[in-house]
N, C-alpha and C positions, 0 to 999 in steps of 0.2 A: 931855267924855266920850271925845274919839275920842284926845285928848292920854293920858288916863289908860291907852288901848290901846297906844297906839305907842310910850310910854317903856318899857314892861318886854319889848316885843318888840324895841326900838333895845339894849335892857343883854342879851339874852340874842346879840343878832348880835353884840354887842363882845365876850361872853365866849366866845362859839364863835370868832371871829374871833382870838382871843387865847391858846386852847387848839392850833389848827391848825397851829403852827408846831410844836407841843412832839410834838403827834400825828405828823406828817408826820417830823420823826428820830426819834421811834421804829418806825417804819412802815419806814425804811428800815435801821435797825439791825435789826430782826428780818428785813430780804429780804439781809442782808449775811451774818446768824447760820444763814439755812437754806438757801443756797446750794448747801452740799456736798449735801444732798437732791435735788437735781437728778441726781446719779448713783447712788441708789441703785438705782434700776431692772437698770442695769446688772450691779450690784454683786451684785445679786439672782439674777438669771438667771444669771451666771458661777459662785454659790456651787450652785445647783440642775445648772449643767452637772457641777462637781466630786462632787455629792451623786448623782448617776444613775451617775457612772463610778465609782464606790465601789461602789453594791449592785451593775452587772453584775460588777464582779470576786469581789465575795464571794460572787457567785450560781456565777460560773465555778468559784473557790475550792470550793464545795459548801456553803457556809456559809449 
């Protein structure tokens, strides 16, 4: 009985075991693909600094 447990839980650690290499490159192709997201914060704030000094000039403007 305890054989009939331990074989399908020994085949499911070899298929995970087997799966981890495939998972782990793609885990790092996707941290390699969103990298540039790291500065979008940046990218964010600089477009909102341009978007503020717009409406006071067209507020100056009269507009």
């Amino acid at each position: 009985m305890v054989v009939a447990l331990v074989v399908p839980i020994l085949v499911l650690a070899w298929r995970i075991g087997n799966q981890a290499g495939s998972i782990l490159t793609r885990l790092q192709q996707a941290e390699t693909n969103t990298a540039g997201l790291a500065g979008l914060n940046e990218t964010i704030d600089s477009a909102l600094g341009v978007i503020a000094g717009l409406k006071r000039g067209r507020t100056r403007l009269g507009g």
